[in-house]
N, C-alpha and C positions, 0 to 999 in steps of 0.2 A: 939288331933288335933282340929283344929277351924275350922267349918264346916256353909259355906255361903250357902245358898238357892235363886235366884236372881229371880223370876218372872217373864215375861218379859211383858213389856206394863205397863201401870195403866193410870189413870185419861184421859185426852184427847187424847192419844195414845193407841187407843182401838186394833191398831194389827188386825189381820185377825179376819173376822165376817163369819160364814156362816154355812147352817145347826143348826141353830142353837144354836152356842156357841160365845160367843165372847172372841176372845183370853187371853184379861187383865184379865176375870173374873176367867178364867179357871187355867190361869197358877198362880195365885194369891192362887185357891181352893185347887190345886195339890202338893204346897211348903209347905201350911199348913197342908196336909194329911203327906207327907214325914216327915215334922218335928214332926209331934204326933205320925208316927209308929215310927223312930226311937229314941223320949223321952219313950215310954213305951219297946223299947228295952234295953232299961239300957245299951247299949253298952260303954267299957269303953273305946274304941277308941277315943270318942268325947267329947271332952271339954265343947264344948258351940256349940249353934247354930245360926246363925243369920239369918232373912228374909230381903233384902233390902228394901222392901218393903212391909207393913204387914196393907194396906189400899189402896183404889184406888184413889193412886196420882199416879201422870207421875214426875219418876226419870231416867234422863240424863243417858245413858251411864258411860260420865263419873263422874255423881255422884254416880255411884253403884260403881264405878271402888274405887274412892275415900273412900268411906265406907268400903270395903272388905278390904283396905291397912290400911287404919286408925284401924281397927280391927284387922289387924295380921292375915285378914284369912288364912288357908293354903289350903283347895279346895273349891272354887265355882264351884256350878252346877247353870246353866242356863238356864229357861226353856221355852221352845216357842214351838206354835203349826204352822203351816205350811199352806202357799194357794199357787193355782198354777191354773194358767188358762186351765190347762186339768183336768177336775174332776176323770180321769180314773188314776192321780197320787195319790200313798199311800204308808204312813207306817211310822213310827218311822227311824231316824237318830241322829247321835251326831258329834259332831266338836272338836277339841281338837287345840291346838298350836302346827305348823309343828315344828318336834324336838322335844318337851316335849315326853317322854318316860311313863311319871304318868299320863298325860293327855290322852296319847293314851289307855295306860293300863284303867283306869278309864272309858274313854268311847266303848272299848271295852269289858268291863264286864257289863257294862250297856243294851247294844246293844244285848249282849249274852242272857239276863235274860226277855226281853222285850217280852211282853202278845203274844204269836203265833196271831192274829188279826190284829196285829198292824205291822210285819215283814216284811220288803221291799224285794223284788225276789233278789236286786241288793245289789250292794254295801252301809252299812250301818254306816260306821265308814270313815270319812275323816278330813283329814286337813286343817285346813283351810290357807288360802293365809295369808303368813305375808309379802306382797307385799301394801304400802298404798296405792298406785296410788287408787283415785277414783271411776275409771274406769275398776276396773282388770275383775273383774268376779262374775260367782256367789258365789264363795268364799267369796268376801269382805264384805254381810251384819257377817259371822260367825266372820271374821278378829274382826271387829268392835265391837260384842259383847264379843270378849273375850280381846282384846287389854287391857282394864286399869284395868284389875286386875293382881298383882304383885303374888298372890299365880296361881297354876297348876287351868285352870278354862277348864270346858268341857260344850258347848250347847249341848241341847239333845232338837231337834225337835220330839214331843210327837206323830205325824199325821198331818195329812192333812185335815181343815176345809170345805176346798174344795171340798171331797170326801166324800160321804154321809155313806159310809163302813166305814171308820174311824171315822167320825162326831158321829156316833151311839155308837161305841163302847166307846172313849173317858168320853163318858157320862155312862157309865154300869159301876157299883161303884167295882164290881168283877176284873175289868181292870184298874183300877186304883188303885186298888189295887196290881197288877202285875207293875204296873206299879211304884211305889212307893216300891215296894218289888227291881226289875230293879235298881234302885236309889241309895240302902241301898247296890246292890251287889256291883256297882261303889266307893260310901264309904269307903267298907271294901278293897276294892281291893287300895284304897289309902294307907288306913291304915295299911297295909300289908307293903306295899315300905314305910311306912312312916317315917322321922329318924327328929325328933327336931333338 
């Protein structure tokens, strides 16, 4: 299988700033951690790997979308960190395409493996709106991120920059480590349903 890594943000679309991280840099550092533990895992699930972005430039939507099909990927993960004007909001979530069954599966094994620190009280695994209107909801920035890619694509929001508990942890190399382990569970769990 052909395995996308998509960062989210780069160059002038810096994404959420706060506490000290800023998103493009973070999610840029975290695809590249993902991609080195599972090249030293020899895993023979995975064909190739690709990063959409593996510098800080600002790629389009749908030029990511574009690269992941031009390449045949068959799962994108997509990774983005989280603000919210209440700082008492935290924790890791993922998004998958309503109906996709690999997507859900995928980011429900993700969700499952994800650093106890980083754990939402609530609901952590949804779907996002494939509704385009503009206007739907908070569903439509996930709609939007996973829309132009043609393989099974799953956002995993990492935490919340907004939140000084998450902000800390995001940055502890231990938890990002779990959290890149989290990633690799999502992977095999494709890999498992996967059929060429």
């Amino acid at each position: 299988m052909r395995l996308a890594l998509d960062p989210g943000h780069g160059g002038e679309s810096t994404g959420a700033v706060g506490n000290g991280i800023v998103e493009k840099d973070w999610c840029l550092s975290f695809c590249r951690l993902v991609a080195a533990r599972i090249s030293s895992c020899e895993l023979p699930e995975i064909a190739d790997i690709l990063l959409t972005r593996n510098s800080d430039v600002d790629v389009s939507l749908l030029e990511r979308g574009a690269q992941t099909n031009a390449w045949d990927a068959d799962l994108v993960i997509s990774v983005h960190v989280n603000a919210h004007p209440s700082p008492s909001i935290a924790g890791a979530m993922a998004f998958h395409w309503p109906g996709n069954d690999r997507g859900q599966a995928v980011g429900g094994a993700i969700m499952r493996a994800v650093p106890s620190p980083l754990h939402r009280k609530r609901n952590r695994l949804f779907a996002a709106t494939d509704d385009p209107a503009p206007d739907d909801n908070w569903l439509q920035r996930p709609r939007n991120v996973l829309a132009p890619h043609n393989a099974t694509a799953v956002l995993v929001e990492a935490g919340y920059l907004s939140n000084e508990f998450d902000s800390f942890w995001l940055l502890e190399p231990a938890v990002q480590d779990g959290l890149a382990f989290a990633a690799i569970c999502g992977v095999l769990e494709f890999a498992r349903k996967f059929d060429p």
